[in-house]
MIPANU-27463 format. One record per residue: y, x, z of N, C-alpha, C, CB in turn; chain; residue in three letters. Coordinates in nm, 2 decimals, padded with zeros to 4 digits, m for minus. Glycine has a CB too. Layout:
<guses>
<<Y X Z> <Y X Z> <Y X Z> <Y X Z> 'A' 'Ala'>
...
</guses>
This chain:
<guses>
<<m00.74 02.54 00.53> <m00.84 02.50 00.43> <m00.81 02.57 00.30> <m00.85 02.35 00.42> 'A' 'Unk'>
<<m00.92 02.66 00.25> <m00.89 02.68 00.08> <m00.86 02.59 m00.01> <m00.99 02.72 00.02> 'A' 'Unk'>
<<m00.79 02.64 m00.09> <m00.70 02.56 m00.21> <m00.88 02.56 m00.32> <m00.49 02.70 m00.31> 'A' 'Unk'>
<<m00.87 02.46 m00.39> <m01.03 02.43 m00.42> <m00.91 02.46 m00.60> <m01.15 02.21 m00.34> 'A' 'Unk'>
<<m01.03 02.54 m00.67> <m01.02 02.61 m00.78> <m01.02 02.50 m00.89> <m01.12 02.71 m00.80> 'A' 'Unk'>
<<m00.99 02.54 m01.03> <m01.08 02.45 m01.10> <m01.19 02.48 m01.16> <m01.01 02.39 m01.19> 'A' 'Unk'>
<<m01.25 02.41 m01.26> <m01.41 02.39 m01.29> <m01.40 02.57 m01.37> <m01.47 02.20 m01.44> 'A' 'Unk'>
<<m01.51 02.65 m01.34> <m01.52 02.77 m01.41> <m01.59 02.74 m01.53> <m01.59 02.87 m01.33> 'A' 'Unk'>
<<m01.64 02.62 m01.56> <m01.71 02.57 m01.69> <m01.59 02.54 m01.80> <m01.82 02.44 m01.66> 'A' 'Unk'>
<<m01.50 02.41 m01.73> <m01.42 02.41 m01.89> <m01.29 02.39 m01.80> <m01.46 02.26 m02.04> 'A' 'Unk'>
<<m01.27 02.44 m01.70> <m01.10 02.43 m01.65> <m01.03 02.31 m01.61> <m01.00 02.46 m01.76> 'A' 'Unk'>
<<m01.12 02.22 m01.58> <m01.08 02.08 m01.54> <m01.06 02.12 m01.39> <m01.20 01.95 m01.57> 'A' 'Unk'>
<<m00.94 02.04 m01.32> <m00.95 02.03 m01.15> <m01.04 01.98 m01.09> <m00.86 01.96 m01.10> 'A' 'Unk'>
<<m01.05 02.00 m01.00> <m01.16 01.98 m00.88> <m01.11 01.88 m00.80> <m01.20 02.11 m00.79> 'A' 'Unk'>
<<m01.17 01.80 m00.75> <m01.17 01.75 m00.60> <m01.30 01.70 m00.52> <m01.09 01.64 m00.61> 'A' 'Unk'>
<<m01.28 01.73 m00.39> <m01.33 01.72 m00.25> <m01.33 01.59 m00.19> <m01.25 01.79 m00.16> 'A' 'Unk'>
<<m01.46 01.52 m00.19> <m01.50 01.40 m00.13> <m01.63 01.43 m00.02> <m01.54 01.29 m00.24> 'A' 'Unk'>
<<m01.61 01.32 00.06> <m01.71 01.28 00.16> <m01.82 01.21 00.09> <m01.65 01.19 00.27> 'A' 'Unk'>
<<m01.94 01.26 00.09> <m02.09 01.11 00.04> <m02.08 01.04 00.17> <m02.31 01.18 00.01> 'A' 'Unk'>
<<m02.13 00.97 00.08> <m02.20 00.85 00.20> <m02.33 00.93 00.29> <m02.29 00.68 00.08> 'A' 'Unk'>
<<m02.40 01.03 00.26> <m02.48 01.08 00.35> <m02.40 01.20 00.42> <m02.62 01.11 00.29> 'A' 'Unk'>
<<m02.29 01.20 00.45> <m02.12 01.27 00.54> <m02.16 01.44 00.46> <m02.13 01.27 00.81> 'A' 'Unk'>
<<m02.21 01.45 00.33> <m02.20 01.61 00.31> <m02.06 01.60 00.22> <m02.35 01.70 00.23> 'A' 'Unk'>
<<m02.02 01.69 00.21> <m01.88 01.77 00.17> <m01.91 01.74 m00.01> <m01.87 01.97 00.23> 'A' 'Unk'>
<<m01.87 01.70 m00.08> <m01.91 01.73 m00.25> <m01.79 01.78 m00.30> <m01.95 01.60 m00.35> 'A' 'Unk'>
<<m01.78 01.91 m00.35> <m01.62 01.93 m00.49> <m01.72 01.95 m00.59> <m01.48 02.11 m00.48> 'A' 'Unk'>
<<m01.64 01.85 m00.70> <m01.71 01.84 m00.83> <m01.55 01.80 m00.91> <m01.87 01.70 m00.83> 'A' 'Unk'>
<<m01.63 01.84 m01.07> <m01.52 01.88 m01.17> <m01.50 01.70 m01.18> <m01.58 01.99 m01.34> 'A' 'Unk'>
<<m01.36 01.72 m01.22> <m01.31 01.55 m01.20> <m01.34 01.50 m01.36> <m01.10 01.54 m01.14> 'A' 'Unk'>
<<m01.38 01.60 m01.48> <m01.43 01.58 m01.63> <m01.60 01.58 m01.58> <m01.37 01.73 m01.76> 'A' 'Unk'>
<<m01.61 01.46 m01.47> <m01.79 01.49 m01.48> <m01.86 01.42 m01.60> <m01.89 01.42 m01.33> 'A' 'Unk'>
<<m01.80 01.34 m01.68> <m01.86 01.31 m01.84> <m01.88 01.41 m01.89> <m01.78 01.25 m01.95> 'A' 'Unk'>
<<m01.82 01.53 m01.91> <m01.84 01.64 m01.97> <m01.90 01.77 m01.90> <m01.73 01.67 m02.01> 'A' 'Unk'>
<<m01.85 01.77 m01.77> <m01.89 01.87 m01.71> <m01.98 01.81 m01.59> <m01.78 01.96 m01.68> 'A' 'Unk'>
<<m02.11 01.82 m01.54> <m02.15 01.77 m01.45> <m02.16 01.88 m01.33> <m02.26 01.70 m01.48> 'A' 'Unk'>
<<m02.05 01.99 m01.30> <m02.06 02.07 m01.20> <m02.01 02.05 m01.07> <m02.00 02.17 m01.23> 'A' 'Unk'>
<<m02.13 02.03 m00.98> <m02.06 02.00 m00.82> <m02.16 02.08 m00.72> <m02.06 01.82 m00.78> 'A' 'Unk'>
<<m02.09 02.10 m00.65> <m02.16 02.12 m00.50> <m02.11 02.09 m00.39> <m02.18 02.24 m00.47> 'A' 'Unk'>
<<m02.24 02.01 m00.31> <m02.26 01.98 m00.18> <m02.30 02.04 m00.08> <m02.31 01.90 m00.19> 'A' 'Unk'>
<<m02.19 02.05 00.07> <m02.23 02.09 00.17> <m02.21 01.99 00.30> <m02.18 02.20 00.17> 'A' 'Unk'>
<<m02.26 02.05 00.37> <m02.20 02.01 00.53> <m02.10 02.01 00.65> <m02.26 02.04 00.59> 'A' 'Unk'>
<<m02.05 02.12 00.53> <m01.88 02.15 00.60> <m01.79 02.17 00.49> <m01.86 02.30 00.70> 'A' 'Unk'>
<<m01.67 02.10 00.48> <m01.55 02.05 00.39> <m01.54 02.21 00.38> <m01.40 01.94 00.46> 'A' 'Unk'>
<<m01.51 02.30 00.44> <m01.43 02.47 00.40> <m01.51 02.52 00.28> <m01.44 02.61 00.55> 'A' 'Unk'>
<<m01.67 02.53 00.38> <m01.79 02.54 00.29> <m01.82 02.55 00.16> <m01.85 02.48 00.30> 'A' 'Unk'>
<<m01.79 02.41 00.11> <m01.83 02.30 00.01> <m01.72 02.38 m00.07> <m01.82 02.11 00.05> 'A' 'Unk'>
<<m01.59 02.36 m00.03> <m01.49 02.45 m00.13> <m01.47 02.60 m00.10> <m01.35 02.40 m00.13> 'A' 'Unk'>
<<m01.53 02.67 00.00> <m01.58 02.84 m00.07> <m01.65 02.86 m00.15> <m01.64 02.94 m00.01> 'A' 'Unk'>
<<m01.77 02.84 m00.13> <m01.92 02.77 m00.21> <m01.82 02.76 m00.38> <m02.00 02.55 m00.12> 'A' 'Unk'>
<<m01.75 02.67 m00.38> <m01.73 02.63 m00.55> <m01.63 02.76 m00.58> <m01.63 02.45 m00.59> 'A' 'Unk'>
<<m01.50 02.74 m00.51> <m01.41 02.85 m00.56> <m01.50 03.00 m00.60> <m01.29 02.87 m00.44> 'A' 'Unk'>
<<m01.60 03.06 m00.55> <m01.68 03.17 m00.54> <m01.80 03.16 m00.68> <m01.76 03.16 m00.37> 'A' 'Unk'>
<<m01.80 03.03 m00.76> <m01.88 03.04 m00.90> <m01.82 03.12 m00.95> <m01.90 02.93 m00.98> 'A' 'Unk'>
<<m01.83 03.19 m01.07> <m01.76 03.25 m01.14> <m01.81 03.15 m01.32> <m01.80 03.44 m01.10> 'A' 'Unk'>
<<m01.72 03.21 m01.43> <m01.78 03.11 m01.54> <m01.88 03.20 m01.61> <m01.66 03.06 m01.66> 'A' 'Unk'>
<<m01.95 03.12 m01.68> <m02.08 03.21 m01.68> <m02.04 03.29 m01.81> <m02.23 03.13 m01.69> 'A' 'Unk'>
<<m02.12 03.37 m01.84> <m02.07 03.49 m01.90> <m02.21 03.43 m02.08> <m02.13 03.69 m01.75> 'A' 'Unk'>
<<m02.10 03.48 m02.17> <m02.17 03.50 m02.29> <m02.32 03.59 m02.31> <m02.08 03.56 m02.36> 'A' 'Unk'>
<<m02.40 03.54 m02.36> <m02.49 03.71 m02.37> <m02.47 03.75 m02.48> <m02.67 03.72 m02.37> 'A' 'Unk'>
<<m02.49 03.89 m02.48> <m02.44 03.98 m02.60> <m02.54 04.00 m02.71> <m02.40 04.11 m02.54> 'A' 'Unk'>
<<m02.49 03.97 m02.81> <m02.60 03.97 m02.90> <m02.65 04.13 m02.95> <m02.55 03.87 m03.04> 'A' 'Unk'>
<<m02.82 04.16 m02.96> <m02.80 04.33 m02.97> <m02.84 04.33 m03.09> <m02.88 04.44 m02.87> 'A' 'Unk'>
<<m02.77 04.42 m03.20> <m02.72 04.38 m03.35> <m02.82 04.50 m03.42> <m02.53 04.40 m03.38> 'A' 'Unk'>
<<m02.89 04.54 m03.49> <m02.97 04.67 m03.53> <m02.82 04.76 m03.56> <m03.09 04.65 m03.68> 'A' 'Unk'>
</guses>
């Protein structure tokens, strides 16, 4: 099983639970702050799927 990353939003750890409807969820463990998760149907999945976000990128301001 992949080692599950932390949050690409503000660097909080992650962890991997079962829902009650049996899909896979890794979500940032700061969900007050950060509400980043994703749900799948297979535990590996659920944590490729997250580890594979990247953090999102600034836009570049275009200056005259």
């Amino acid at each position: 099983m992949p080692k599950i990353k932390p949050c690409p939003f503000c660097g909080s750890p992650a962890k991997v639970k079962i829902t009650k409807q049996g899909t896979w969820r890794v979500f940032c463990q700061s969900e007050e702050l950060c509400p980043s998760r994703a749900s799948y149907f297979l535990k590996d999945l659920a944590i490729r799927e997250w580890n594979r976000r990247e953090k999102p990128r600034k836009e570049e301001k275009n200056e005259p």
